[in-house]
C-alpha positions as CSV (number, residue, x, y, z in Angstrom):
1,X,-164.1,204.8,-9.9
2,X,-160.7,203.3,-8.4
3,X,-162.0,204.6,-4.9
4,X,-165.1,203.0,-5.2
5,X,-163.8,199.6,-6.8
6,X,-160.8,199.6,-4.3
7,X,-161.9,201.1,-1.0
8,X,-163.0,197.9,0.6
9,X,-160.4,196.0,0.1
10,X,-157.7,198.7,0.9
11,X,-160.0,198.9,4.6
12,X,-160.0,195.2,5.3
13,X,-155.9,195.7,4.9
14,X,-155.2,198.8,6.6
15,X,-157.7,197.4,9.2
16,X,-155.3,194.6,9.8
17,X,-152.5,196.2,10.2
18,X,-153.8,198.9,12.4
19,X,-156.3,197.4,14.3
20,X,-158.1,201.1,15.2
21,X,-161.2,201.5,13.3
22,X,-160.7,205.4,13.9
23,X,-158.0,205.3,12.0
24,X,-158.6,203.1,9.1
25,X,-160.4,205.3,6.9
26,X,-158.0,208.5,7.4
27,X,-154.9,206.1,6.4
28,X,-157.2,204.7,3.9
29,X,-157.9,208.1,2.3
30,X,-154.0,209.1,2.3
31,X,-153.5,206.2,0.7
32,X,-155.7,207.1,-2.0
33,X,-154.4,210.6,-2.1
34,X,-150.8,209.3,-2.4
35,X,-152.1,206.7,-5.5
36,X,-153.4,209.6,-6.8
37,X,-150.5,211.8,-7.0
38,X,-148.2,209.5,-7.9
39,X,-150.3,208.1,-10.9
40,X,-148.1,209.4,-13.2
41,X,-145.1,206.9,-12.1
42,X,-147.4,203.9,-12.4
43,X,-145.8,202.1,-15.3
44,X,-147.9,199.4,-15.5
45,X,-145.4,197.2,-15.0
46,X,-148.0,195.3,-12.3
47,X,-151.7,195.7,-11.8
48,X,-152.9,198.1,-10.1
49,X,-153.9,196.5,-7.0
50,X,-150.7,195.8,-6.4
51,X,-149.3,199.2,-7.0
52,X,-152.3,200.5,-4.8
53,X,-151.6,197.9,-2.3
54,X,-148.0,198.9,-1.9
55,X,-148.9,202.5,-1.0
56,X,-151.6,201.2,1.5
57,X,-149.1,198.7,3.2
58,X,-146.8,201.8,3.1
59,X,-149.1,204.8,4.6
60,X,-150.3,202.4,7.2
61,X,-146.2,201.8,8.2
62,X,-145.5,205.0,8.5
63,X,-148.9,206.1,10.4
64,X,-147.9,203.7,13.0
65,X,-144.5,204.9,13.3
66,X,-146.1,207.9,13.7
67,X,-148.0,207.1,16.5
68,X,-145.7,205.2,18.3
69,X,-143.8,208.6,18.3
70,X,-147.0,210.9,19.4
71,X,-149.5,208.2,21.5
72,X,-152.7,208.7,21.2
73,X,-155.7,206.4,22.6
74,X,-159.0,207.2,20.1
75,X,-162.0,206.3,21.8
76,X,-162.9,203.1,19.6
77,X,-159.2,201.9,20.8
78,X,-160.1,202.3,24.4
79,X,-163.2,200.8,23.9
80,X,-161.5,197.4,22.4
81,X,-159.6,197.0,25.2
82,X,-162.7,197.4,27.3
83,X,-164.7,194.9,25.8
84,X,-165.5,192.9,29.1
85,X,-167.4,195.2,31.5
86,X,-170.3,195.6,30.5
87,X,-171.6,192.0,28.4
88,X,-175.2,193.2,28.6
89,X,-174.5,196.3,26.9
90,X,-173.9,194.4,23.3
91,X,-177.1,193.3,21.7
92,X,-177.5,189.3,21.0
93,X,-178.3,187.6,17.6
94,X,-180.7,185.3,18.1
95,X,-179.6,181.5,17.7
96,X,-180.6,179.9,14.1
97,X,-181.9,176.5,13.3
98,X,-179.3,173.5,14.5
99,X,-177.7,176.1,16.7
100,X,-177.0,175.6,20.6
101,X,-175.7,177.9,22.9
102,X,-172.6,175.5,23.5
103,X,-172.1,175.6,19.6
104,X,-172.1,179.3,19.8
105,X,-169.5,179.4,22.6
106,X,-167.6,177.5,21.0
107,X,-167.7,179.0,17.3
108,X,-166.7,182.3,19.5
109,X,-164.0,180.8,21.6
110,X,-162.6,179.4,18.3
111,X,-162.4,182.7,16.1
112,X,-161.1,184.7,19.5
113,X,-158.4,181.7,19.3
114,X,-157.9,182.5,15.7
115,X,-157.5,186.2,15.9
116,X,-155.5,185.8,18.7
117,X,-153.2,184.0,17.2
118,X,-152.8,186.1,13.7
119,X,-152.3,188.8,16.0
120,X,-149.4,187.5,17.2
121,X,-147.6,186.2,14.3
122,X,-144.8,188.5,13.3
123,X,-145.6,191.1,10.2
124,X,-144.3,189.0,7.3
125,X,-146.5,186.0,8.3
126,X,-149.1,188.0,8.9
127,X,-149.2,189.7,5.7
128,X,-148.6,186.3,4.0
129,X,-151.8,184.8,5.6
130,X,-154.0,187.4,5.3
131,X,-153.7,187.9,1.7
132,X,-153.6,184.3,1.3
133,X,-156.5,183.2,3.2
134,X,-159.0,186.8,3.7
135,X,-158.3,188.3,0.4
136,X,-157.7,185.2,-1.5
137,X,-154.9,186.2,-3.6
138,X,-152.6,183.5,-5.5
139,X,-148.6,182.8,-4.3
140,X,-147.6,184.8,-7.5
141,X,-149.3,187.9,-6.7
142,X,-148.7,187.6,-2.6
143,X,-144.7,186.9,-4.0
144,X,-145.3,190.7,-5.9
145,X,-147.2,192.4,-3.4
146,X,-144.7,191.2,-0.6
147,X,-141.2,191.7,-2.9
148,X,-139.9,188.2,-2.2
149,X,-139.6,184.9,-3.9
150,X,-142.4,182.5,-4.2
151,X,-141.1,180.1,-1.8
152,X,-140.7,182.2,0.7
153,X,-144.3,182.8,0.4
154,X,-145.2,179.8,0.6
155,X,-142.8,179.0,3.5
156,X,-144.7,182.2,5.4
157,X,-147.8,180.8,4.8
158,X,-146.9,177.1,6.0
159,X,-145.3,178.6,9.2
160,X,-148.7,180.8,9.9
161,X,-151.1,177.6,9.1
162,X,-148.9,176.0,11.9
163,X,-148.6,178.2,14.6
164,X,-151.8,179.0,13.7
165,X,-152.8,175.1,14.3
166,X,-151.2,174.7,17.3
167,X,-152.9,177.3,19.4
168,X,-156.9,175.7,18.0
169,X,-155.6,172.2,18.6
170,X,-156.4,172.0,22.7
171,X,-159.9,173.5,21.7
172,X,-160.3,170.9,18.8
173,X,-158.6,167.6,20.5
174,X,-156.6,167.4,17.9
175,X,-153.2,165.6,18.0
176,X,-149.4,166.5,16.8
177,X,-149.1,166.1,13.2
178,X,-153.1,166.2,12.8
179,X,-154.6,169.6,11.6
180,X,-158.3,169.3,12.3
């Protein structure tokens, strides 16, 4: 049942961290493996989430320590980094109601800008955004999950939400000190 209630959420994460959907699942299932054995040291002390997250954060660490140590390009990795050759490959949604094709651009150019620019926050700030903003978890539990004070949470968060602003403000004409 804590597979199937968890699973998701524990993909979405390692997903993040690891950005190689061949790997996602495998780390994802260790994970669950790990939780499993060690269920006997869960003292309760935090939810379970938490404690699950933890491990999850944890096994995905060390499987990318582990790779940097034995590289290896899966196929869906390659093809990520291919994504340009061939743009009549991909199939097209078509456009809803009140769309144009400029909106669409745009709406594209601005979540590339986005992604981009999680992707190169550091780890900390990362973390701090993502579970803030994707998963929609409260300071107090990102504070537990992340083993640091609240205020540095929210400092993590502010500093992400900036550098985060300033890469969308030339596609927004926004100004300094304006957030959109």
């Amino acid at each position: 049942m804590l597979v199937v209630k968890y699973q998701r959420r524990i993909e979405r994460l390692i997903a993040r961290m690891v950005r190689d959907v061949d790997l996602v699942q495998d780390i994802a299932q260790e994970s669950f493996i790990r939780a499993y054995r060690a269920l006997p040291q869960f003292r309760g002390d935090s939810a379970f989430y938490t404690w699950l997250y933890r491990i999850a954060v944890n096994t995905a660490k060390k499987a990318l320590v582990d790779l940097k140590r034995d590289p290896l390009v899966t196929e869906s990795a390659r093809a990520g980094m291919n994504d340009d050759d061939d743009e009549t490959s991909r199939p097209e949604r078509e456009l809803s109601d009140g769309e144009t094709p400029d909106a669409v651009l745009a709406s594209k150019e601005i979540a590339q800008t986005v992604n981009a620019a999680i992707e190169a926050l550091s780890d900390d700030l990362r973390q701090a955004i993502t579970l803030r903003e994707i998963e929609g978890l409260s300071y107090e539990e990102i504070a537990e999950l992340m083993n640091c004070p609240i205020g540095t949470v929210r400092s993590r968060i502010f500093r992400a939400r900036e550098s985060i602003a300033q890469r969308l403000r030339p596609l927004l004409d926004t100004r300094e000190g304006e957030r959109w």
